[in-house]
C-alpha positions, 0 to 999 in steps of 0.5 A: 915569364916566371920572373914577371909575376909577383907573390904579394901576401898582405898581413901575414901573421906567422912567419912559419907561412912566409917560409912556406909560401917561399918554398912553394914559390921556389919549387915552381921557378917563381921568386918575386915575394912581396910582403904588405904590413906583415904582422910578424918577423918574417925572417925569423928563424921559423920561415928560415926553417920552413923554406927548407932552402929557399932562403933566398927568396926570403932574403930578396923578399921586399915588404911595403907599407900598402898594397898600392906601393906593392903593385905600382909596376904590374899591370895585371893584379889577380886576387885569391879569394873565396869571400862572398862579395854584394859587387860581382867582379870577373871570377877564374879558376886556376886553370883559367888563370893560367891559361889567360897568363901568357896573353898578359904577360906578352908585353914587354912592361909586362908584370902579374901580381898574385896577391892573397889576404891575411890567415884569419880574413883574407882580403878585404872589399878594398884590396879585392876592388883593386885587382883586375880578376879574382880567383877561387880555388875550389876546394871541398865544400865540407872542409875548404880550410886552405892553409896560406902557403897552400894556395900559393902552391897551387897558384905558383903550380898553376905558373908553372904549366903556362910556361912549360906549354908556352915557354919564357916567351910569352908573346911568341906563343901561337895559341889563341891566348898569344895576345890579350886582345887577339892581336899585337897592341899598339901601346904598353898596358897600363901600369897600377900605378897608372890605373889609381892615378885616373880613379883618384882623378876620376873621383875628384871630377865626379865629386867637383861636378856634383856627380857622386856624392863621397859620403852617399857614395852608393858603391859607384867608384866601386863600380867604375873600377870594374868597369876600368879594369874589366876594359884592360886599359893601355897607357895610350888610353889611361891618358886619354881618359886622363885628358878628359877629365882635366878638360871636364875639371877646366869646364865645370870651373869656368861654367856657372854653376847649375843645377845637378841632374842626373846624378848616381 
């Protein structure tokens, strides 16, 4: 179960953090460590000396040039936040979290990303739209300053209960939690991979049938990937989804054109 999540820290600008987030990481069993952009050397000598012994996480860290490549394979994405945001998205608490990670973890293509934002400006709209759920650790109203590496404690500490109560097989647990819809499902869910495949998809066929318009675009693709993602969509069903479209893309290219109506 462990194995399966992933720490993604985006843009980090101290190596000191790095080190840090990777101690934290290890203290609690967890050992993926991805890096996207990072804006410093992160195997200087400083996270090497934070890790305080962890330094195999640092030397298994892989680092990515965007947040997509970083999270093709995972198939649920949860972002740390505490930005305010004009768009609602689902919202947890950690002991949410980790109570809702052993039903996403039952499958076996199975894989959770744990994703948190730069030091100075956290995640910004377009990473936070890329995660199914956001969570908010809620600290002190009057001084809620919470260092990187802090937060990736409390989300890996928050990992760890989930699989001291369930053990390393998810799927085995009896709990109401066991299964993400209730029941065993039929196909794997779909990968992020997948997932950004069908809205780049979905965006071309909405624009082609003069549904959205890109520069009025009125937060609709914003919302559609709420919708999506909310649903929790299998593979079965993100190519079935991706059948329509093409079907959609072969009507709207051999029917004359007429005039749009009911547009966003």
């Amino acid at each position: 179960m462990l194995d399966r999540i992933r720490i993604v820290l985006i843009g980090t600008s101290h190596p000191g953090n790095v080190g840090a987030a990777a101690r934290a990481m290890k203290t609690m069993g967890l050992g993926d460590l991805a890096l996207v952009s990072p804006r410093c050397e992160p195997n200087a000598q400083e996270a090497i000396s934070r890790a305080s012994g962890a330094d195999d996480i640092l030397d298994a860290m892989h680092r990515f040039e965007d947040l997509e490549t970083a999270l093709a394979d995972c198939t649920w994405v949860v972002g740390c936040s505490a930005r305010s945001r004009t768009l609602p998205w689902p919202m947890q608490k950690p002991r949410e979290f980790s109570a809702n990670l052993p039903a996403q973890l039952s499958h076996d293509n199975a894989r959770v990303a744990i994703v948190f934002g730069r030091e100075d400006a956290g995640l910004n709209n377009a990473e936070l739209q890329r995660c199914h759920a956001h969570v908010h650790i809620p600290t002190n109203e009057a001084y809620s300053s919470l260092n990187l590496a802090a937060a990736v404690q409390v989300m890996a500490y928050e990992c760890r209960q989930a699989w001291l109560e369930y053990g390393d097989n998810a799927a085995s647990a009896t709990s109401q939690h066991a299964e993400p819809f209730g029941v065993e499902w039929d196909n794997p869910l779909a990968t992020h991979d997948d997932l950004e495949r069908f809205f780049a998809h979905l965006e071309r066929t909405l624009i082609a049938i003069d549904f959205h318009d890109p520069n009025n675009p009125r937060q609709l693709m914003a919302r559609m990937r709420r919708l999506f993602l909310r649903a929790h969509v299998d593979h079965m069903e993100i190519n079935m989804l991706r059948g329509i479209l093409s079907a959609v893309d072969k009507s709207a290219t051999i029917a004359p054109s007429k005039p749009a109506q009911d547009r966003e």
